[in-house]
N, CA, C and O of each residue as an XYZ file, in Angstrom:
580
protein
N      11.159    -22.318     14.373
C      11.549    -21.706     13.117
C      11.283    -20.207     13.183
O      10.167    -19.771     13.465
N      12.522    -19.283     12.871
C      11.818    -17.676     13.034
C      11.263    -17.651     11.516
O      11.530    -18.372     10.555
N      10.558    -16.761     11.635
C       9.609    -16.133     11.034
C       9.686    -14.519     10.667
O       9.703    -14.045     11.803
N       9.730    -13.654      9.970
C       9.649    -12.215      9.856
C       8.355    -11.879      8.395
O       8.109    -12.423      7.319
N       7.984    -11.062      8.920
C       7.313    -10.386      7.633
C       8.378     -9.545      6.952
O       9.224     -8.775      7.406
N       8.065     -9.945      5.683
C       9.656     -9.333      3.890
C       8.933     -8.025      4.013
O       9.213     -7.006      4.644
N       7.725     -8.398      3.080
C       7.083     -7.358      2.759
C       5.297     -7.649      2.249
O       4.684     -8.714      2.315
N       5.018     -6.901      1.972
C       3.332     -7.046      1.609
C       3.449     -6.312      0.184
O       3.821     -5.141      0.103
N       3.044     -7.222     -1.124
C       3.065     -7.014     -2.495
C       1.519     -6.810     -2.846
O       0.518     -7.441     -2.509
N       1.743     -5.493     -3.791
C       0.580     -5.140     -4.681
C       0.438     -4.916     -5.653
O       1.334     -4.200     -6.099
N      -0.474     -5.229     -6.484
C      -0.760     -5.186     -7.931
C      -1.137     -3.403     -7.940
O      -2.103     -2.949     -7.325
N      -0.250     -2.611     -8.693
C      -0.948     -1.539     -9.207
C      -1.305     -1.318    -10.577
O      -1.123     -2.177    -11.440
N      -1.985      0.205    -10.885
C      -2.567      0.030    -12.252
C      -1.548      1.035    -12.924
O      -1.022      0.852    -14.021
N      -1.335      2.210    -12.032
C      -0.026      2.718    -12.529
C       1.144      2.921    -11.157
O       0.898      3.164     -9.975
N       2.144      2.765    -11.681
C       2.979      2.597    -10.689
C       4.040      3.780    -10.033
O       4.572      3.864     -8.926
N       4.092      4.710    -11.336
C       4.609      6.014    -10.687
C       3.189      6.519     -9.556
O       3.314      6.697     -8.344
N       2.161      6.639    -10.186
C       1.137      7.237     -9.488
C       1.314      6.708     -7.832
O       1.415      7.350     -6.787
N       1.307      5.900     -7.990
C       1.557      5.032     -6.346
C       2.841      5.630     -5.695
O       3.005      6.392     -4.742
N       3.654      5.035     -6.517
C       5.035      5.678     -5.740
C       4.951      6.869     -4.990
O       5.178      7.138     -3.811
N       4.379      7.836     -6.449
C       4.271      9.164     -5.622
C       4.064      9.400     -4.612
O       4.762      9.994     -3.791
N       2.606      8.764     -4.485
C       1.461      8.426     -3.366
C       1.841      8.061     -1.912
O       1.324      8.635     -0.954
N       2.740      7.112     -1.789
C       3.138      6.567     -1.007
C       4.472      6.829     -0.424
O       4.838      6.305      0.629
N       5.267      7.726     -1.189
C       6.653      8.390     -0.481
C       6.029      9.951     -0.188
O       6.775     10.708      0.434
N       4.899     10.387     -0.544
C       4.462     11.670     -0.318
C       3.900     11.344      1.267
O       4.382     12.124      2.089
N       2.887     10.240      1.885
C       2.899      9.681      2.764
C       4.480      9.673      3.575
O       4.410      9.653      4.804
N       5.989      9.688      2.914
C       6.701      9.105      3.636
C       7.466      8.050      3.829
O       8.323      7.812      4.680
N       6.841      7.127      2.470
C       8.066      6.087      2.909
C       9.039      6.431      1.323
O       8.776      7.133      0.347
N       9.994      5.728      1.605
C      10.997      5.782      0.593
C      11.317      4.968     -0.286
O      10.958      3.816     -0.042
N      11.998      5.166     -1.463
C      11.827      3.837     -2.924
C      13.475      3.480     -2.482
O      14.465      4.202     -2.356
N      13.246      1.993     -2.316
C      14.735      1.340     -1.805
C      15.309      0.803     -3.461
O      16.532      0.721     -3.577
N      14.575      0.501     -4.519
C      15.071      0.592     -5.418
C      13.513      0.336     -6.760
O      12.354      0.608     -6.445
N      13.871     -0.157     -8.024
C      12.952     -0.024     -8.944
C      13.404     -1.399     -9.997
O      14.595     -1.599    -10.234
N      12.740     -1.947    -10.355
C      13.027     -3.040    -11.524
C      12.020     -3.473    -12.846
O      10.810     -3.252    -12.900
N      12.625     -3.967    -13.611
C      11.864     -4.486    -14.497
C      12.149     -6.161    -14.343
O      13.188     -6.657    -14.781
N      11.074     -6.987    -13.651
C      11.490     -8.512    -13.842
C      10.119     -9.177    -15.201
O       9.046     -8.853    -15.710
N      11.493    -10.622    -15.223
C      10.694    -11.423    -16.375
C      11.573    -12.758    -16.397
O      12.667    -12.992    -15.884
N      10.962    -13.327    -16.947
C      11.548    -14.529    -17.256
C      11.384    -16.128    -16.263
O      10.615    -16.245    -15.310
N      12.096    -16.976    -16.665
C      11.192    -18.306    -15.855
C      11.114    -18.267    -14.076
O      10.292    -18.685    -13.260
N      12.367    -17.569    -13.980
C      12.472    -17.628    -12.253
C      11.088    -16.824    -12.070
O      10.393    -17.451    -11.270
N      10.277    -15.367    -12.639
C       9.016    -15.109    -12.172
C       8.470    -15.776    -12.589
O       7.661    -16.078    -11.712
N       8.213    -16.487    -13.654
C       7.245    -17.708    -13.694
C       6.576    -18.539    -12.811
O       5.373    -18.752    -12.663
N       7.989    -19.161    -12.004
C       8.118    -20.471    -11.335
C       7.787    -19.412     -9.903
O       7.082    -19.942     -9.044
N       8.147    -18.314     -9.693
C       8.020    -17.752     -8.342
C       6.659    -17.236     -8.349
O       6.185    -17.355     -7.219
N       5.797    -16.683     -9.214
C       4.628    -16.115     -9.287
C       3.364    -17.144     -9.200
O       2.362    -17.164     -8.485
N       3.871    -18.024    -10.287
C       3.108    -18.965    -10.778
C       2.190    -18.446    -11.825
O       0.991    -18.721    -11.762
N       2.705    -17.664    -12.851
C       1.728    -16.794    -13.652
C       2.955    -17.192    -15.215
O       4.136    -17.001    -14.925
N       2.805    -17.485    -16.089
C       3.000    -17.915    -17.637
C       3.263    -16.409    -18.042
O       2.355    -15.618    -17.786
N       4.233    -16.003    -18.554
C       4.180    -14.531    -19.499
C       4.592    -13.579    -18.182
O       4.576    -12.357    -18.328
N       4.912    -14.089    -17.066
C       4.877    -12.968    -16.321
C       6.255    -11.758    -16.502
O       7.441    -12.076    -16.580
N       5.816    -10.621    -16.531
C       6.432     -9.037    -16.748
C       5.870     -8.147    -16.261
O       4.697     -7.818    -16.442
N       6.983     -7.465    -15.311
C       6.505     -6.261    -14.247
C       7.231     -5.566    -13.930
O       8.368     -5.920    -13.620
N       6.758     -4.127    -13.891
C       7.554     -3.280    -13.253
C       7.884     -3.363    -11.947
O       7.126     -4.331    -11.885
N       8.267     -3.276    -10.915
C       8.337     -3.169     -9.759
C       9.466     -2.171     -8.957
O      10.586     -1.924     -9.404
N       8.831     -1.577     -7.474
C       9.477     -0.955     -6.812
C       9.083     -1.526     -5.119
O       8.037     -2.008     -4.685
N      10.412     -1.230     -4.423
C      10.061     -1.584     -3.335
C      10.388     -0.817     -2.659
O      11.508     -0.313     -2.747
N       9.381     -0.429     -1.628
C       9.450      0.854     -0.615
C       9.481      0.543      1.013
O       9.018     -0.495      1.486
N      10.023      1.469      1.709
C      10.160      1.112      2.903
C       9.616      2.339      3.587
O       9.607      3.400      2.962
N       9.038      2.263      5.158
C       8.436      3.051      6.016
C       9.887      3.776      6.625
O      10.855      3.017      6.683
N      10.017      4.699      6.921
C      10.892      5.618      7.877
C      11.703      5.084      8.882
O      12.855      5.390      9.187
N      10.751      4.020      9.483
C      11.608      3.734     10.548
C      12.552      2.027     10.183
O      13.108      1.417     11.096
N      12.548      1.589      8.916
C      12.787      0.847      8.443
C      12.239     -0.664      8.523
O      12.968     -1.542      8.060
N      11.257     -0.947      8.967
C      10.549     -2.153      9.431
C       9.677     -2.453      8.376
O       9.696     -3.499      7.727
N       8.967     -1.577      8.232
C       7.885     -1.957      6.885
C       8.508     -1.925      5.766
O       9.472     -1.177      5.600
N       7.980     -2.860      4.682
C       8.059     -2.579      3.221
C       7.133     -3.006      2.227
O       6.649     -4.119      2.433
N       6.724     -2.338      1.088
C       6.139     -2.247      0.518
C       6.223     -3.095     -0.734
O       7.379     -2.738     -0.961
N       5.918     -4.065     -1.912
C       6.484     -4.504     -2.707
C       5.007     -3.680     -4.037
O       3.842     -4.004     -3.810
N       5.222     -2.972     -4.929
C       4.393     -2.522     -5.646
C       5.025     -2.931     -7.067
O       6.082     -2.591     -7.598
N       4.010     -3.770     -7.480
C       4.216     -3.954     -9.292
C       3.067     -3.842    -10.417
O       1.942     -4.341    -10.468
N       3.800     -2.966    -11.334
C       2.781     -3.025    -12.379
C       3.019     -3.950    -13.629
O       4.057     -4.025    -14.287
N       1.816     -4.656    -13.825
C       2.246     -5.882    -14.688
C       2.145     -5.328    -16.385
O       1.159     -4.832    -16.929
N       3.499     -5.595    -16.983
C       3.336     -5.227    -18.412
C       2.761     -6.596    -19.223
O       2.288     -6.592    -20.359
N       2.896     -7.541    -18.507
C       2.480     -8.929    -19.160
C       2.313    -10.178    -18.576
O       3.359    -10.776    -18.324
N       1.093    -10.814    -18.250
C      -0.229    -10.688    -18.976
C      -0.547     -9.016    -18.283
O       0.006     -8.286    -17.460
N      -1.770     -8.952    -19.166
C      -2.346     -7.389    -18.332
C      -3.120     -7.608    -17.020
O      -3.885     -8.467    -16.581
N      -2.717     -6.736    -16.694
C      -3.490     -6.104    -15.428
C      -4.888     -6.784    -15.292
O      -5.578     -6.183    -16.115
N      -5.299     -7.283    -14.968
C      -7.218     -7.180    -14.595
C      -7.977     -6.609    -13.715
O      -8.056     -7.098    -12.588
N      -8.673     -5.476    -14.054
C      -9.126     -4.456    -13.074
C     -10.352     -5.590    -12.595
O     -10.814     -6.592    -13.140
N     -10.681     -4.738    -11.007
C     -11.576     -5.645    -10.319
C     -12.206     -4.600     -9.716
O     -11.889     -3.411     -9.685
N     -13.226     -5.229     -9.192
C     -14.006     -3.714     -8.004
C     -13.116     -3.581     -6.949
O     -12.490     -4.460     -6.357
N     -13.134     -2.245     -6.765
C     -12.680     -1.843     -5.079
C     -12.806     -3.176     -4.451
O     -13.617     -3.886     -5.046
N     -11.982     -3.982     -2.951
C     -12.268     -4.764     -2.110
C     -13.041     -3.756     -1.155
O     -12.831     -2.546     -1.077
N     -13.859     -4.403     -0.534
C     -14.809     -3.512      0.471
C     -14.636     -4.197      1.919
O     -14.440     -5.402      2.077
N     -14.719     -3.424      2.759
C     -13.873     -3.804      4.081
C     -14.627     -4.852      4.728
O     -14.059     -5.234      5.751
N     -15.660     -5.419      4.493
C     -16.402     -6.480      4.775
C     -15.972     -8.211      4.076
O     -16.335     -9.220      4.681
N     -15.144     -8.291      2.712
C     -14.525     -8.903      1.687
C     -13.703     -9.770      2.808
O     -13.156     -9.504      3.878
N     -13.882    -10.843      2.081
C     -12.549    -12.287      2.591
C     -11.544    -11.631      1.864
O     -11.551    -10.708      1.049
N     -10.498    -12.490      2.467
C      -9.210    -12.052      1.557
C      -7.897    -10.901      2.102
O      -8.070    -10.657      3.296
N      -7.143    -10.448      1.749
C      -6.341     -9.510      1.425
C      -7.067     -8.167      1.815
O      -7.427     -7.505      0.841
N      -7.335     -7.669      2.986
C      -8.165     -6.565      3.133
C      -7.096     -5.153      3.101
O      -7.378     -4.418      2.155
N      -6.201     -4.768      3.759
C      -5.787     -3.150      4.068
C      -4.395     -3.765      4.384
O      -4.007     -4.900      4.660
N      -3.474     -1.882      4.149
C      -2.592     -2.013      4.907
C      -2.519     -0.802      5.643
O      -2.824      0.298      5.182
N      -1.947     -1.107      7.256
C      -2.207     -0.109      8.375
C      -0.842      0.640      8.705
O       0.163      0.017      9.048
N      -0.877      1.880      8.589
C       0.074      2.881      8.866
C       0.131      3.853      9.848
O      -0.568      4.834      9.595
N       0.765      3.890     10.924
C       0.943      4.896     12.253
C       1.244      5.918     11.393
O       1.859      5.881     10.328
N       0.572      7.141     12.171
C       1.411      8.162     11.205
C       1.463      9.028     12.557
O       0.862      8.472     13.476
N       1.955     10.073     12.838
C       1.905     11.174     14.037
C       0.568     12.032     13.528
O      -0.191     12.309     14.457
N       0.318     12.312     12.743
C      -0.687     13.741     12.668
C      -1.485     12.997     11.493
O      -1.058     12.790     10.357
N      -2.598     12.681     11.954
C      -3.562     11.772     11.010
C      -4.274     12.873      9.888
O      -4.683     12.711      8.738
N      -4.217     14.054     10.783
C      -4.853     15.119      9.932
C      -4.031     15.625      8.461
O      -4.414     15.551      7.294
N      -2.726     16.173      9.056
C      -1.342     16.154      8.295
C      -1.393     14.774      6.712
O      -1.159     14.999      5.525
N      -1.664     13.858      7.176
C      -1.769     12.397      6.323
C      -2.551     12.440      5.357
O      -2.280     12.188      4.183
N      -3.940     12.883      5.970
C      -5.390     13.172      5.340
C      -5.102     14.301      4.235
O      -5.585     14.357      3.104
N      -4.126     15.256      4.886
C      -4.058     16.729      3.245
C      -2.958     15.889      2.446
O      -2.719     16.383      1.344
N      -2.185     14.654      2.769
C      -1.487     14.380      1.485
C      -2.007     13.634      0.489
O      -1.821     13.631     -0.727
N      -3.147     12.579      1.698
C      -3.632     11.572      0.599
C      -4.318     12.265     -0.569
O      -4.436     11.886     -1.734
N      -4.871     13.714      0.212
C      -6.515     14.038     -0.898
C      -5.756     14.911     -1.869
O      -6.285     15.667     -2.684
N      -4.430     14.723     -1.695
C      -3.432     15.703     -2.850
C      -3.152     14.824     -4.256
O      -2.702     15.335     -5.282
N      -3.481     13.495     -4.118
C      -3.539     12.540     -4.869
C      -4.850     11.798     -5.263
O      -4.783     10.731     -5.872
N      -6.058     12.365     -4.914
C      -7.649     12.097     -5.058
C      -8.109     11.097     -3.658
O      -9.244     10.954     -3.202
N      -7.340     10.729     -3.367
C      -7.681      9.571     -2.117
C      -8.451     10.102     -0.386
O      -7.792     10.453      0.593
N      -9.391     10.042     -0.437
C     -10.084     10.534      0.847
C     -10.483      8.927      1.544
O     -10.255      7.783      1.152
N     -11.213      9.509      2.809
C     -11.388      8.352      3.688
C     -13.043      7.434      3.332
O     -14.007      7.982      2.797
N     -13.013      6.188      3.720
C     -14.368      5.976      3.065
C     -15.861      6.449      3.985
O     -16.946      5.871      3.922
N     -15.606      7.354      4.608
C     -16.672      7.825      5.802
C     -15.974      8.294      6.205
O     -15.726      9.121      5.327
N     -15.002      8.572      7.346
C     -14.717      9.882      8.301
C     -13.636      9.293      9.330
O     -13.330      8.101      9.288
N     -13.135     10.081     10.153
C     -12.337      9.946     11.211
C     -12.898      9.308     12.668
O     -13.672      9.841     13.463
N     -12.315      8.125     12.741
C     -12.961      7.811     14.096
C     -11.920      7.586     15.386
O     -10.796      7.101     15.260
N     -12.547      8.062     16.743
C     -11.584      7.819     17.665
C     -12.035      6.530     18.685
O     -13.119      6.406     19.255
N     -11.071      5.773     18.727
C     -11.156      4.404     19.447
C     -11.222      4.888     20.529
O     -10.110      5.353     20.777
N     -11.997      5.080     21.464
C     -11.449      5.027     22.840
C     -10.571      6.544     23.182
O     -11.214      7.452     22.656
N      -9.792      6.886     23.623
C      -8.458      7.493     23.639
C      -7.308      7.319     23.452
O      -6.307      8.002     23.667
N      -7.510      6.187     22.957
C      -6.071      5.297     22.510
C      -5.928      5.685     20.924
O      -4.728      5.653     20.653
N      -6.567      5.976     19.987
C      -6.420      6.188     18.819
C      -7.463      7.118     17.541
O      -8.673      6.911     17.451
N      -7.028      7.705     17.017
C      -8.042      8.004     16.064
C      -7.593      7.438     14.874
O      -6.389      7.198     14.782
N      -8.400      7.160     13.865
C      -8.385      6.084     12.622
C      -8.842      6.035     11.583
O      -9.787      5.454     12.117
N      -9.223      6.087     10.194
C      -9.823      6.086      9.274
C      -9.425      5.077      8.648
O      -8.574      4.332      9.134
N     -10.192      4.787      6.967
C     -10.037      3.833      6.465
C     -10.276      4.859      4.910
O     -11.266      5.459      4.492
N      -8.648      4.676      4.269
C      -9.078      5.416      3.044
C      -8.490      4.911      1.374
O      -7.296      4.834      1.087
N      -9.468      4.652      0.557
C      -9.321      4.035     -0.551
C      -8.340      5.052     -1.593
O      -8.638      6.056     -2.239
N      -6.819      4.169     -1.405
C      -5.672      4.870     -2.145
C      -5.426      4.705     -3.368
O      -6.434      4.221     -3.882
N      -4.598      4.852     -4.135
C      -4.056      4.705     -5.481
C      -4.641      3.172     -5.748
O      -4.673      2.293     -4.887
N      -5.129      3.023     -7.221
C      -5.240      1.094     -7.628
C      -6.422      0.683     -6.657
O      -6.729     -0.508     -6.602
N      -7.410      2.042     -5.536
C      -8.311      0.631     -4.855
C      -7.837      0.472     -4.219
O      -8.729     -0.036     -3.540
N      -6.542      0.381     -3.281
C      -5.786     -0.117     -2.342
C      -6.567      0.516     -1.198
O      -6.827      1.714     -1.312
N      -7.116     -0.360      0.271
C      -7.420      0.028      1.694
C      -6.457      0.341      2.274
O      -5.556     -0.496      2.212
N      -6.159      1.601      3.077
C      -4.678      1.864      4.011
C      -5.616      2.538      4.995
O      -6.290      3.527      4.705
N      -5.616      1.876      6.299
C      -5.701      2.435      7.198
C      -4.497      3.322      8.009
O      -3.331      3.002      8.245
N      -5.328      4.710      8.383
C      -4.025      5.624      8.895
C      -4.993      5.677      9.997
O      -6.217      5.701     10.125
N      -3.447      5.689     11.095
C      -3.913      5.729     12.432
C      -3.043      6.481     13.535
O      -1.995      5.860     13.714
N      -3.113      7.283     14.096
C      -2.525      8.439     14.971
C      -2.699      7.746     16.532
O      -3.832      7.562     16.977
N      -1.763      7.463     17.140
C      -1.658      6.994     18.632
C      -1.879      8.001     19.521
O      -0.954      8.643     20.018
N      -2.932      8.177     19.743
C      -3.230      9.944     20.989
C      -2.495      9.207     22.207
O      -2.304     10.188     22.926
N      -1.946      8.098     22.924
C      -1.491      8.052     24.073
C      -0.184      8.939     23.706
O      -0.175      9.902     24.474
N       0.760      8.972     22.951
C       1.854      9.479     22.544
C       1.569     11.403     22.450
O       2.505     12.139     22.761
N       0.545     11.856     22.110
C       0.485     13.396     22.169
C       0.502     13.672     23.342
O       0.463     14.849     23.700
């Protein structure tokens, strides 16, 4: 049976804020919606469900993003996930110039949770808490410079 990854969906708290966030990073809004009604019901599994949503894609067209903000039920804020947490941990992004990445995120309040680290020579890497709490690891391939 093939198999592909669609996309990876997130709960945000505001959803322009993200967008921004995340096409300022580089990727692009493939379109924007307002869903409701029984088909999200039956597809969510959530009673009352209403959301904004946008779905974004990476540059080179492989990744995508599914980001929604829920108008109904509300939102439930939670703590940050912390990179030690079961569950749903990060999402990981190549970027060419990790440094370049780093002045867009902190243009939107988002810095790394400790610092820049280099694997080996194969990579340098951080781990930085984005828009909503979201983990995105950005990671620069030094075999490629």
């Amino acid at each position: 049976m093939p198999i592909r990854l669609e996309n990876i969906g997130i709960a945000v708290r505001d959803l322009d804020a993200a967008i921004a966030f995340f096409t300022d990073l580089g990727l692009t809004v493939l379109g924007r919606d307002t869903v409701s009604g029984e088909w999200t019901e039956t597809a969510v599994g959530l009673d009352g469900n209403h959301a904004n949503i946008a779905m974004l894609q990476t540059p080179d067209g492989t990744g995508r993003l599914e980001l929604f903000e829920y108008i109904h039920p509300d939102a439930i804020e939670t703590a940050p996930t912390l990179p030690n947490e079961i569950g749903m941990h990060r999402v990981a992004f190549s970027v060419d110039d990790i440094d370049a990445a780093l002045a867009v995120a902190a243009r939107h309040g988002c810095h790394p949770l400790r610092g820049v680290a280099t694997y080996g020579d194969v990579y340098k890497l951080t781990y930085v808490r984005g828009p909503s709490g979201i983990i995105l690891m950005l990671a620069q391939d030094l075999t490629k410079s």
